[in-house]
C-alpha positions as CSV (number, residue, x, y, z in Angstrom):
1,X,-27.1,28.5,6.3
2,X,-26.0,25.6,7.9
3,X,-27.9,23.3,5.8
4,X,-26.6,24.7,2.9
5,X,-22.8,24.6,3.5
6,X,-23.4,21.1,4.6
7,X,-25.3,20.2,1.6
8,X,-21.9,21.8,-0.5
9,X,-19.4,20.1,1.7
10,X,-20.9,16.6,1.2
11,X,-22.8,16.6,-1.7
12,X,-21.2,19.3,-4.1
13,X,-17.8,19.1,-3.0
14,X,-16.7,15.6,-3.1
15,X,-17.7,15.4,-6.7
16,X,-15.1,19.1,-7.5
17,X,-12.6,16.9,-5.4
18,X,-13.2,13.9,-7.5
19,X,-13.1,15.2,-10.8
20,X,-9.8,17.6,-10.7
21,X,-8.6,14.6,-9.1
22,X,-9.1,12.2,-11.8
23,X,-8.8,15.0,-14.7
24,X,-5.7,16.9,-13.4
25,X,-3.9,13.8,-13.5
26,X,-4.3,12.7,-16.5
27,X,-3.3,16.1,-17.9
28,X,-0.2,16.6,-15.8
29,X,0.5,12.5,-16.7
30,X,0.2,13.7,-20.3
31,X,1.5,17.4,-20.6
32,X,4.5,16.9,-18.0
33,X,5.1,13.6,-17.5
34,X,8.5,13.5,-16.3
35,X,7.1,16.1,-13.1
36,X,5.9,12.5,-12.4
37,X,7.9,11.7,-9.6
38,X,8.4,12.3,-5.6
39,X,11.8,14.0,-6.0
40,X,14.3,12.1,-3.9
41,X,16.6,14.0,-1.0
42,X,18.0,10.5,0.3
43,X,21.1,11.2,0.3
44,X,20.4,13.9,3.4
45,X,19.5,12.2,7.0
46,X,19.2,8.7,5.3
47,X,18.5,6.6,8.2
48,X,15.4,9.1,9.3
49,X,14.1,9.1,5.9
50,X,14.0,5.2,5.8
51,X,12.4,4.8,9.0
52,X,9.9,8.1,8.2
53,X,9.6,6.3,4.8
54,X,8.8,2.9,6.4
55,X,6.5,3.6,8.8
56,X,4.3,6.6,6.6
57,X,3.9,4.6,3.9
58,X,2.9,1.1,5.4
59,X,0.6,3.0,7.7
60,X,-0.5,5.1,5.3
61,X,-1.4,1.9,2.7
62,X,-3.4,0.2,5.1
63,X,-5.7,3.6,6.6
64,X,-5.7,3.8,2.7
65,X,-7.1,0.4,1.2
66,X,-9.2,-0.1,4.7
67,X,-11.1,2.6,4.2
68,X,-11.6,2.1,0.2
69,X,-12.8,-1.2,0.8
70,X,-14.3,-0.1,4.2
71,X,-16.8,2.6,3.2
72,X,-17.5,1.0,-0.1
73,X,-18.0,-2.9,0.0
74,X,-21.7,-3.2,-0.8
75,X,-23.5,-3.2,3.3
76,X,-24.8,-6.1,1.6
77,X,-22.0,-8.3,1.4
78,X,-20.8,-8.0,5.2
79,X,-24.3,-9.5,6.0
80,X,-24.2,-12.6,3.6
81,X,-20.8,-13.4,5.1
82,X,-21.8,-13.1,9.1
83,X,-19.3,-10.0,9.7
84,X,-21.6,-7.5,12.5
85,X,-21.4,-4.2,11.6
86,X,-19.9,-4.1,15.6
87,X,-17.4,-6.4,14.7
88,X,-16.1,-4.6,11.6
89,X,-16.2,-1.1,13.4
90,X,-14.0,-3.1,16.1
91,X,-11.7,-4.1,13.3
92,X,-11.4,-0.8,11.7
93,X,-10.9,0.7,15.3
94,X,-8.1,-1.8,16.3
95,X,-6.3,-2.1,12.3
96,X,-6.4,1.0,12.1
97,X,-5.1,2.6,14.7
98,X,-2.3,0.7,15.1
99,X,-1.8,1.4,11.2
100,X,-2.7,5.4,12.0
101,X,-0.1,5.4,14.6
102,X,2.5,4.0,12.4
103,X,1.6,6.8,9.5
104,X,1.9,9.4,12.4
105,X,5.3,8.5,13.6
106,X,6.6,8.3,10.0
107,X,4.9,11.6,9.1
108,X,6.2,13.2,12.1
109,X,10.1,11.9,11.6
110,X,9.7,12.9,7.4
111,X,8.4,16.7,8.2
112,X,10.8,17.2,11.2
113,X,13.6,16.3,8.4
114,X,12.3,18.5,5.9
115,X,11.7,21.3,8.5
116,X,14.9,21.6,10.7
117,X,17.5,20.5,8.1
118,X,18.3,23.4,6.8
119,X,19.8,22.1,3.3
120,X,16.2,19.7,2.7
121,X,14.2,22.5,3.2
122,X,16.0,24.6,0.5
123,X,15.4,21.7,-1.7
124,X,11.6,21.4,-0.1
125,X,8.7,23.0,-2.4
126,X,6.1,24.8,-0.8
127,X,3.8,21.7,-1.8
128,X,6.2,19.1,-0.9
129,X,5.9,20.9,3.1
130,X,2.3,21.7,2.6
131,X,0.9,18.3,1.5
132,X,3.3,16.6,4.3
133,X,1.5,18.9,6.5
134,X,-1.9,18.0,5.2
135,X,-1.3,14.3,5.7
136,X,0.1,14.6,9.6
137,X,-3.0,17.0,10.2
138,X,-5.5,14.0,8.7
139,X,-3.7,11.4,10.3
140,X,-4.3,13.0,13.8
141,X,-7.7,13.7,13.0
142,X,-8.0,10.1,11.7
143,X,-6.4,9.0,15.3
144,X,-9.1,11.5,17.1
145,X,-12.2,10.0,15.8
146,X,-11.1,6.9,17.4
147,X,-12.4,8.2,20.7
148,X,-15.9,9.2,19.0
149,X,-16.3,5.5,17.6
150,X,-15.5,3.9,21.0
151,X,-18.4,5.4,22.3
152,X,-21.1,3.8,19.5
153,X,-19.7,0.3,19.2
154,X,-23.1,-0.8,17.5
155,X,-21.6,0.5,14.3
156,X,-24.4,2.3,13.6
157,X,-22.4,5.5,12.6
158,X,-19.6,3.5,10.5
159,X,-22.9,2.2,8.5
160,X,-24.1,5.6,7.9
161,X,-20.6,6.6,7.0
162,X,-20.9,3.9,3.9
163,X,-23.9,5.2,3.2
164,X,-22.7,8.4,2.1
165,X,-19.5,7.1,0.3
166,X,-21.4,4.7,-1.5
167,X,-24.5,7.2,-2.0
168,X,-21.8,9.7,-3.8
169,X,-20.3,7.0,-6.2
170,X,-23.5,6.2,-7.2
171,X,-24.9,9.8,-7.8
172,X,-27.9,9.1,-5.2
173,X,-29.5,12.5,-3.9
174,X,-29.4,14.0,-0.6
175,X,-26.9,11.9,0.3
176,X,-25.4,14.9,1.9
177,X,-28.1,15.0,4.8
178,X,-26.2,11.1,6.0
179,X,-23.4,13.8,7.4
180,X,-25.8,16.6,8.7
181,X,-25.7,14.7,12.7
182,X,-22.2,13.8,11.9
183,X,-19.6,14.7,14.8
184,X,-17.5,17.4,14.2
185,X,-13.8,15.3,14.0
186,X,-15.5,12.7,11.1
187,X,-16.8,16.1,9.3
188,X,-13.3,17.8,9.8
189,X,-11.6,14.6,8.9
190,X,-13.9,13.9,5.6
191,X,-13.4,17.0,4.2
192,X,-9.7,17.0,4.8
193,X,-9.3,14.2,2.8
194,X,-11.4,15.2,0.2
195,X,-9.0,18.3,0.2
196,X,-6.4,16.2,0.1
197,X,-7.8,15.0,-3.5
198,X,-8.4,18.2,-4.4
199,X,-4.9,18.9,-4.2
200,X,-3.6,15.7,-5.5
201,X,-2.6,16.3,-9.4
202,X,-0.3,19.6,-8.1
203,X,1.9,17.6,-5.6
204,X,4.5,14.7,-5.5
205,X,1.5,12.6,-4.1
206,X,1.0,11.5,-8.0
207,X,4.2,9.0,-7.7
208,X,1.0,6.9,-5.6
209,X,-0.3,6.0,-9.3
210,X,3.0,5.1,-10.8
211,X,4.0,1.6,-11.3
212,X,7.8,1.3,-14.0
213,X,6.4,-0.7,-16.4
214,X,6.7,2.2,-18.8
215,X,10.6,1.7,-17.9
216,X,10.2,-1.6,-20.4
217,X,9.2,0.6,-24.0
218,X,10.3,4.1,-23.2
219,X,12.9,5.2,-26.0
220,X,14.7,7.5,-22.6
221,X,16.0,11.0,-22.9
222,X,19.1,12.5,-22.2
223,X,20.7,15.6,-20.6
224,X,23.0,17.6,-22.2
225,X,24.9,20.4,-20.1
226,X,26.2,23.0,-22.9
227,X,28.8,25.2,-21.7
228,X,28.8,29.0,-22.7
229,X,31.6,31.3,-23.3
230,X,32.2,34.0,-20.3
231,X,30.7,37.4,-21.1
């Protein structure tokens, strides 16, 4: 039993994540494109949603591009250039956590808003609390694993790691047994994210893929309010 859920969790599953991922967005970019947005409440606790904003965002940027070009630079290329797979793990450890912590703070200060100010959360969504949620859950479990890697500096594990990612990109089989010694927090945190992808076409997370260059051709739209005679 055990083999088999781990077989679905990180050989099955990434690739569901990964395609409703990349096909939900492009139907929800085309069928309700102007749902493409964050939704804005700045005009409620300002100051807190600029530092929250700040801080998440920044953090959350460089966990995100570390670990893209992290887990799937080519093992190859880090031993042409003379980077140790110790010294990259040591990198990753130091960048980002000092990057994670920065997410956490900012992700702890933007759901506190949202949670006890009673007007936001009226405005909140159940997805715009529920993917905030997410995101401080993966972010502490991001944080945890820190205290797994210090104990393996060789970079053994972080190798393994890019094995998989790299293994599932390029469709390589059993790549799912990589994970199957795995500690518990890097399974939890994996599949978390991969959740997180899952989940990204239904959520505000889409505004991460918009850039207003559209802005420059778009012919616009108007509202109109119409006013209707009292019954």
């Amino acid at each position: 039993m055990a083999e088999i859920l781990n077989t679905f969790l990180f050989g099955i599953y990434p690739y569901i994540c990964l395609t409703v991922l990349a096909a939900g967005s492009i139907i929800r970019y085309d069928r309700e494109p102007y749902s493409w947005r964050s939704g804005s409440s700045q005009l409620l606790r300002r100051k807190q949603l600029m530092w929250g904003s700040v801080l998440f965002h920044a953090g959350v940027l460089i966990v995100f591009f570390g670990h893209l070009v992290g887990l799937l630079t080519p093992i190859i290329f880090f031993d042409i250039v003379g980077i140790s797979h110790s010294f990259k793990q040591l990198m990753a450890i130091i960048i980002g956590g000092v990057a994670g912590i920065a997410a956490l703070i900012g992700a702890s200060m933007l759901l506190h808003r949202r949670l006890f100010d009673a007007r936001i959360r009226r405005t909140s969504s159940f997805s715009d609390i529920g993917i905030l949620v997410l995101l401080w859950l993966q972010l502490v479990l991001g944080l945890a694993t820190i205290y797994v890697s210090l104990q393996h500096l060789d970079g053994h594990e972080m190798v393994k790691f890019m094995a998989w990612a790299q293994g599932i990109f390029t469709f390589q089989p059993y790549v799912a047994d990589l994970m199957r010694e795995a500690h518990f927090l890097f399974k939890a945190h994996i599949f978390l994210g991969l959740t997180i992808f899952l989940l990204f076409p239904f959520t505000r997370l889409v505004h991460m893929l918009s850039a207003p260059i559209r802005y420059v051709w778009r012919s616009g739209y108007q509202i109109v309010r119409t006013r209707h005679p009292a019954g």
